[in-house]
N, C-alpha and C positions, 0 to 999 in steps of 0.2 A: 857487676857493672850496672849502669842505670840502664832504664830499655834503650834495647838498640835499634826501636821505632824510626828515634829519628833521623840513622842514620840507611836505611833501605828504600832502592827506587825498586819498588815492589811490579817487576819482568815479567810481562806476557810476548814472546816474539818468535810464538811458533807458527810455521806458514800455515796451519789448520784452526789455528783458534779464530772462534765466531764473537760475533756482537753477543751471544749471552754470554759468554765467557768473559769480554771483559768487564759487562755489568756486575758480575760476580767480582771481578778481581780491584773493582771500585770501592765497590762496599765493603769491602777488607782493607781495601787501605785507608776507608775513612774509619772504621771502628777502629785500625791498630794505630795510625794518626801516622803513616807512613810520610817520607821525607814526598817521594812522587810514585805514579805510575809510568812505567815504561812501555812504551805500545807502537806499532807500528804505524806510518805515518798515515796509512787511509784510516785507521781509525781514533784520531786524533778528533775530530769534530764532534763523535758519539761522546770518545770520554771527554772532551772538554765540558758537551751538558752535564757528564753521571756527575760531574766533580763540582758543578758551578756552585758556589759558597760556602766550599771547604775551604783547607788549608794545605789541602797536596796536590801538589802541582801535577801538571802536563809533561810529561817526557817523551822525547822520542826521537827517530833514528835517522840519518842523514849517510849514504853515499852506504848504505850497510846490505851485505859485510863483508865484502870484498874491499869498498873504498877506491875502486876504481873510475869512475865517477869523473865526468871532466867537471873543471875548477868552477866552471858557469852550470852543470849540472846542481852542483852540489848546493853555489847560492843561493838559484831559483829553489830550488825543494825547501830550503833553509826556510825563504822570505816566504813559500806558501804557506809554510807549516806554522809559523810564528803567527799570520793571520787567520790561519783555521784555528787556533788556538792553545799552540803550544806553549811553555812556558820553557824548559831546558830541550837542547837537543844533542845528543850524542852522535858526533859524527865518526868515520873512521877515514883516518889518514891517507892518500896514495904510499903505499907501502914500497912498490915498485919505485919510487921517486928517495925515499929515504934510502932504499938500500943499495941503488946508485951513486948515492951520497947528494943527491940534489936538493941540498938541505933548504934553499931558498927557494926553492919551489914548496916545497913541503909548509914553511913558514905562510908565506904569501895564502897559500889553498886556506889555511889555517883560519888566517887574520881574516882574508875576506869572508870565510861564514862566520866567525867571529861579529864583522860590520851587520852582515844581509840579518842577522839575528836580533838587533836592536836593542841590548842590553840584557836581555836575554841571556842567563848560561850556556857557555858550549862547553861540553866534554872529549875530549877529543881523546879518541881511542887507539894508539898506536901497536897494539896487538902483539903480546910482547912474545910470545911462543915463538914470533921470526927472527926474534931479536938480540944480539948477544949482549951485555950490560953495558958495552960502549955507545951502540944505537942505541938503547933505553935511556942512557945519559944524553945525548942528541936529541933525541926525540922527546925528552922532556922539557930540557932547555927552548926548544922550537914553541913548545906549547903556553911556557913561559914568556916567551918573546913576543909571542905572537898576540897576546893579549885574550886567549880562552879562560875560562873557571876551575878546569879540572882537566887532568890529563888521567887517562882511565886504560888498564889492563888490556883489554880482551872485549871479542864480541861476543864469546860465550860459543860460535862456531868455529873456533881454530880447532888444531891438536890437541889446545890445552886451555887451560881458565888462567886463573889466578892461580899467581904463588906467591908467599911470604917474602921470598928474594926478591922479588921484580918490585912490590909495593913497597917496603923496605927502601931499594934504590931509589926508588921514584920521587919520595919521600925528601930525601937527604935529599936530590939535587932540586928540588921543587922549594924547599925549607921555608913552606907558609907561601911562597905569592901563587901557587895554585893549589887548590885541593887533590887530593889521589882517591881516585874511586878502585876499587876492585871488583871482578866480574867473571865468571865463568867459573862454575863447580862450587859455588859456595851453598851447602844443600843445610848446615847446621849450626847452632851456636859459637861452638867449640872454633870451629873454624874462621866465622862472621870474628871472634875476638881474635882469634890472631891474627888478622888483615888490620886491622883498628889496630890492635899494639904495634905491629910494624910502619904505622900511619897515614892508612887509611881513614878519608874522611866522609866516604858514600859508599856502598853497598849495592852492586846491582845482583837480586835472586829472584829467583822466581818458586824462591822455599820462604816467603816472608813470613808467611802465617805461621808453618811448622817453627819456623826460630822464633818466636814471640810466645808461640805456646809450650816449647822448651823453657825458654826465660822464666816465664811465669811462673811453669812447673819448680824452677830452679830457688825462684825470687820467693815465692809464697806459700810451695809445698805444693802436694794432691790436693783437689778438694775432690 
């Protein structure tokens, strides 16, 4: 495959990583030319200087990772984050509201951080480990509907990550008007390409560099 640089938002979202840590995880994703960094919302404003006049954007997390969040939480943090300097934000869905079946509530939370983000990517993260392949069908069409960028696996804190089946579904019922990101346990190449074959169109790990220097290994031999 060609690198899969540009398809990784190259994941820092452990509650102990420090401001050096994500100056580090900057300057990796501009030497690999990473799609974005993903970071937790306080430190949105640091990376937005490590990164100013590159070409990898700002990522970051909304209503995470629970997603329980009321609907006006979630805006406001949306509308902060986007003026501190985010560029994409992954939100996570009220899950509690989908699996009562309160599909229009779910839609609505959707659209409205969808607005409060300004043209701005949302991801919106339906967390699919709760979910059996007819909510995932639901909850994709909602995301569809709803007018976000990408409907996205996992926050990486469920029971589970990604899986082939779920990115796969997502896929078919998405079929091009939103992107499918996969997220959670993707640690290696091998794996990174069967999310992408099943079609996935973004990559959330926080293995970016190890997959890039797998590639490389793969693409151009030992040196």
């Amino acid at each position: 495959m060609n690198s899969p640089a540009g398809f990784i938002d190259h994941t820092l979202l452990k509650p102990d990583a420090t401001e050096s840590q994500f100056a580090v995880l900057c300057e990796e994703a501009v030497e690999h030319d990473f799609a974005s960094v993903c970071v937790p919302p306080l430190f949105v404003p640091f990376v937005a200087n490590q990164l100013y006049g590159s070409s990898v954007k700002v990522c970051t997390v909304v209503g995470f990772p629970c997603g329980y969040n009321s609907l006006r939480q979630k805006v406001a943090e949306t509308a902060e984050l986007v003026a501190a300097g985010a560029d994409e934000i992954d939100m996570v869905i009220s899950l509690g509201n989908l699996l009562a079946g309160h599909s229009s509530l779910v839609e609505e939370e959707i659209a409205q951080v969808v607005l409060a983000a300004e043209q701005n990517p949302v991801k919106v993260i339906i967390e699919c480990c709760y979910l059996c392949p007819d909510l995932i069908r639901n909850a994709t069409q909602l995301v569809v509907s709803a007018g976000a960028a990408y409907v996205k696996t996992s926050t990486g804190f469920g029971p589970s990550g990604a899986k082939v089946e779920d990115v796969a579904l997502m896929s078919e019922v998405a079929n091009g008007r939103v992107g499918v990101k996969a997220a959670g346990g993707i640690r290696d190449l091998k794996v990174l390409q069967q999310m992408t074959a099943a079609g996935a169109t973004r990559i959330g790990t926080s293995s970016g560099v190890a997959i890039m220097q797998e590639w490389q290994k793969q693409t151009y031999g030992a040196r």
